[in-house]
C-alpha positions as CSV (number, residue, x, y, z in Angstrom):
1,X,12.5,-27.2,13.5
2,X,10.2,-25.5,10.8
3,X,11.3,-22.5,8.9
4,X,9.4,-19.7,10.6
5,X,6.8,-17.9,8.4
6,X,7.4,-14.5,7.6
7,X,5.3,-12.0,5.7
8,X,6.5,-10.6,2.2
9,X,7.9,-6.9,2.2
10,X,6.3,-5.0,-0.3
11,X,6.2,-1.3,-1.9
12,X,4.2,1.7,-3.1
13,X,4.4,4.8,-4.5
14,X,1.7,7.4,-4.0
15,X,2.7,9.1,-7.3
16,X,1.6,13.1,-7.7
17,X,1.5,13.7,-10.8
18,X,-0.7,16.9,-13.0
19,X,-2.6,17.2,-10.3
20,X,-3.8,14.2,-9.0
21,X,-1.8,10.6,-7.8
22,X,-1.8,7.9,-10.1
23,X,-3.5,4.6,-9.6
24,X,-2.9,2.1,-12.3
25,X,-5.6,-1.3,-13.1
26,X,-4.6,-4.6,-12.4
27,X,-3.7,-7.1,-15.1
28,X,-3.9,-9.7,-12.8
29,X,-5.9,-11.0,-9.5
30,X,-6.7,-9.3,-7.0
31,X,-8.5,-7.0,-10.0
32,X,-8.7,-3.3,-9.5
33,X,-7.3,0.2,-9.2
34,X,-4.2,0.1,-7.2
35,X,-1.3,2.6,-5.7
36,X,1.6,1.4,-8.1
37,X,4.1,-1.1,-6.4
38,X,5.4,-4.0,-5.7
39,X,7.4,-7.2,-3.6
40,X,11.0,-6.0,-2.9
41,X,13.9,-8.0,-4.3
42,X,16.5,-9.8,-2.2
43,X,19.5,-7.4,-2.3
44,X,16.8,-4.1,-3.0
45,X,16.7,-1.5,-0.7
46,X,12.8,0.2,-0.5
47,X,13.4,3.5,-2.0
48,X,14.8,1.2,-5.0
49,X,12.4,-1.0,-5.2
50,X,9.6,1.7,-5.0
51,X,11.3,3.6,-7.8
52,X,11.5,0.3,-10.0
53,X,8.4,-0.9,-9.7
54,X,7.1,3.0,-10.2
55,X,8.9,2.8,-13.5
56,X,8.1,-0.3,-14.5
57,X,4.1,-0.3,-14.2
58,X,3.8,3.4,-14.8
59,X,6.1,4.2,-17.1
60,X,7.5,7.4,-14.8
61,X,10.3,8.2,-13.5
62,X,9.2,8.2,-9.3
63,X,11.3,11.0,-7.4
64,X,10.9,10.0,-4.1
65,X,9.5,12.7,-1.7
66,X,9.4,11.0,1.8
67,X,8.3,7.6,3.3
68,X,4.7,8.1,3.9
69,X,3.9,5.3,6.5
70,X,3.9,0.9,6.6
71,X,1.0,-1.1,6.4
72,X,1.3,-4.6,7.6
73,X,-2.5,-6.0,8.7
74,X,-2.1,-9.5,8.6
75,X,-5.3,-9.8,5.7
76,X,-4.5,-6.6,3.3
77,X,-3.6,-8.6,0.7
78,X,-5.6,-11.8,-0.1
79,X,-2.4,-13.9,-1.8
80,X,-0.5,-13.8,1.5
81,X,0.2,-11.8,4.6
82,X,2.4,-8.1,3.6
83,X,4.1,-5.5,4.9
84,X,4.0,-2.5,2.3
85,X,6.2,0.7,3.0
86,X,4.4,3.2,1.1
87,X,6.0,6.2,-0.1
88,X,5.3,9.8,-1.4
89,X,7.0,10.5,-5.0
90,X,6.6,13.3,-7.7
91,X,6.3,11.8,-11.1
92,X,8.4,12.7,-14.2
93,X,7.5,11.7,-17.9
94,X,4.6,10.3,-19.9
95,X,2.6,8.2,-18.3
96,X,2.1,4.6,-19.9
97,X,0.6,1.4,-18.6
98,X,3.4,-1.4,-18.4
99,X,4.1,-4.7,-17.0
100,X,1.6,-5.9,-14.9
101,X,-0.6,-2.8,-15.5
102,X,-3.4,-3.0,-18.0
103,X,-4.5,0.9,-17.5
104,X,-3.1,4.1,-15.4
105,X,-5.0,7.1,-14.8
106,X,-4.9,10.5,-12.9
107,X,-7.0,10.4,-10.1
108,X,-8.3,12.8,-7.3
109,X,-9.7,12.2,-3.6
110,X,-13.4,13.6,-5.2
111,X,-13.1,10.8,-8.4
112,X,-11.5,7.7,-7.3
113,X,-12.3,4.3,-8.8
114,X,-15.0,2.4,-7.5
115,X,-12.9,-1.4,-6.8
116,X,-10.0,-0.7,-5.7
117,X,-7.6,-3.1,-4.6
118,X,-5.9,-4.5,-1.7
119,X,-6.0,-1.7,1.6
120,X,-5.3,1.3,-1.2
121,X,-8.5,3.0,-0.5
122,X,-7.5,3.1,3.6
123,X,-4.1,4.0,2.4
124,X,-5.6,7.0,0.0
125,X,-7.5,7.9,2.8
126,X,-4.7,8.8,4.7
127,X,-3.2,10.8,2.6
128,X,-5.4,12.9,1.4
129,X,-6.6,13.6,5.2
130,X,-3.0,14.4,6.2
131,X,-3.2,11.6,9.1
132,X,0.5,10.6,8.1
């Protein structure tokens, strides 16, 4: 019998932060702005792993507001099919590109990035409508 074929479980971190949510630039493919986040780690629970990878791409410490919503269609990420549990954080600390994040910036719903990656456009759509 085959191994079944699960998808990954990932993480994000809407990130409010001086007045705005932080997206940080891809370092590697798929290129483009992104919500800051990540796969979770055998043995992680999600409000750890979304506080990690917070840390670790933005530089900020990610107090963790609420869980926002999950976001599992099948083709969201091009690699492979993932579940991502986003979730709503303040951010504490000087902001600093890290890891496998070339550039982080401040952004608002009237001057997002053009390319943004993944489903994070969708995503930032529903939060700054309040449909979550």
């Amino acid at each position: 019998m085959a191994a079944p074929r699960n998808p990954f479980l990932t993480v994000d971190s809407i990130i409010e932060y001086r007045g705005g949510i932080i997206l940080v630039k891809r370092r590697n493919p798929p290129y483009g702005w992104a919500i800051p986040g990540g796969f979770v780690d055998y043995g992680e629970s999600l409000e750890e792993a979304a506080a990690r990878e917070a840390k670790e791409e933005t530089g900020l410490t990610a107090e963790l507001v609420r869980q926002f919503h999950a976001y599992s269609e099948p083709d969201r990420d091009p690699r492979s099919h993932t579940v991502s549990v986003v979730f709503i954080a303040r951010g504490k600390g000087e902001l600093q590109a890290a890891d496998d994040a070339v550039d982080a910036g401040v952004f608002t719903k009237d001057n997002l990035p053009g390319e943004i990656a993944f489903d994070h456009r969708a995503i930032l759509e529903d939060y700054f409508s309040g449909r979550y």
